[in-house]
C-alpha positions in Angstrom: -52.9 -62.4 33.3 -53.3 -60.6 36.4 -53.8 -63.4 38.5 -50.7 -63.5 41.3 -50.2 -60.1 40.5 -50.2 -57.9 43.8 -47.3 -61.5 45.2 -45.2 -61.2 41.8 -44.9 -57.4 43.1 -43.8 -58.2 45.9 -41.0 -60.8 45.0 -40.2 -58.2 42.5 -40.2 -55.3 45.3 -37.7 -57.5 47.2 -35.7 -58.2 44.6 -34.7 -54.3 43.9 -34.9 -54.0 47.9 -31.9 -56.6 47.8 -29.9 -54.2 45.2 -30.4 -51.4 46.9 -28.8 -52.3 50.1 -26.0 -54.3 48.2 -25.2 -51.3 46.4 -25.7 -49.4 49.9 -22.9 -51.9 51.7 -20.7 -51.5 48.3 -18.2 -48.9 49.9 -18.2 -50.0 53.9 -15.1 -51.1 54.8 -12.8 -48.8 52.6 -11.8 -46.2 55.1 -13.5 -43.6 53.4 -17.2 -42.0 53.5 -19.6 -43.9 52.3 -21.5 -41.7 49.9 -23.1 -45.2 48.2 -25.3 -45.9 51.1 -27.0 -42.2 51.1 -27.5 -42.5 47.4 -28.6 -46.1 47.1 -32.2 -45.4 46.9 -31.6 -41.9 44.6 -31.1 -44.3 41.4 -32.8 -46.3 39.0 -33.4 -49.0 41.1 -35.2 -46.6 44.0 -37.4 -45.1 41.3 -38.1 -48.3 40.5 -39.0 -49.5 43.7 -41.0 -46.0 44.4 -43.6 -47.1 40.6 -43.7 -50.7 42.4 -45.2 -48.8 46.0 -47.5 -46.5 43.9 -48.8 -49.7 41.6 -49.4 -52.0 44.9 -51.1 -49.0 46.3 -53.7 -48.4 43.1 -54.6 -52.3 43.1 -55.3 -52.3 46.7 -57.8 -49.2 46.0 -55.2 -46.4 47.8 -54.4 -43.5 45.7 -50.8 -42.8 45.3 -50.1 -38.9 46.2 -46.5 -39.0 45.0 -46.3 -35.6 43.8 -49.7 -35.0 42.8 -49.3 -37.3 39.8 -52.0 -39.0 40.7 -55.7 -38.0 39.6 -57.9 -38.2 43.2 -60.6 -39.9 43.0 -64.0 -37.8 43.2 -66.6 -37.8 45.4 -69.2 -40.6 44.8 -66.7 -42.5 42.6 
């Protein structure tokens, strides 16, 4: 099962990267602000991304610290 893991993360990872910066590009060219690119990253798919960083991190041994959500590990552990 977890064989291929951490590289199906990161297809996955670039997959949502890919949707984030098409929903970025969404509103260039139509004379206006363009709001989408600042808030690209602010929706599901960011938050998305953000649990994909913080799962890559724990299997390579790295403790996440987004937000203290993650227990640290102890001394001797």
């Amino acid at each position: 099962m977890s064989r291929g893991i951490k590289r199906k993360l990161q297809q996955v990872r670039r997959q949502v990267e890919l949707e984030i910066s098409g929903f970025a590009r969404r509103d260039e060219g139509q004379g206006g602000v363009n709001y989408a690119g600042g808030l690209a990253s602010e929706g599901y798919a960011g938050g998305y991304r953000d649990a994909l960083d913080d799962v890559m991190l724990a299997l390579n041994g790295v403790p996440p610290s987004r937000r203290g959500w993650w227990p640290r590990e102890e001394e001797g552990e």
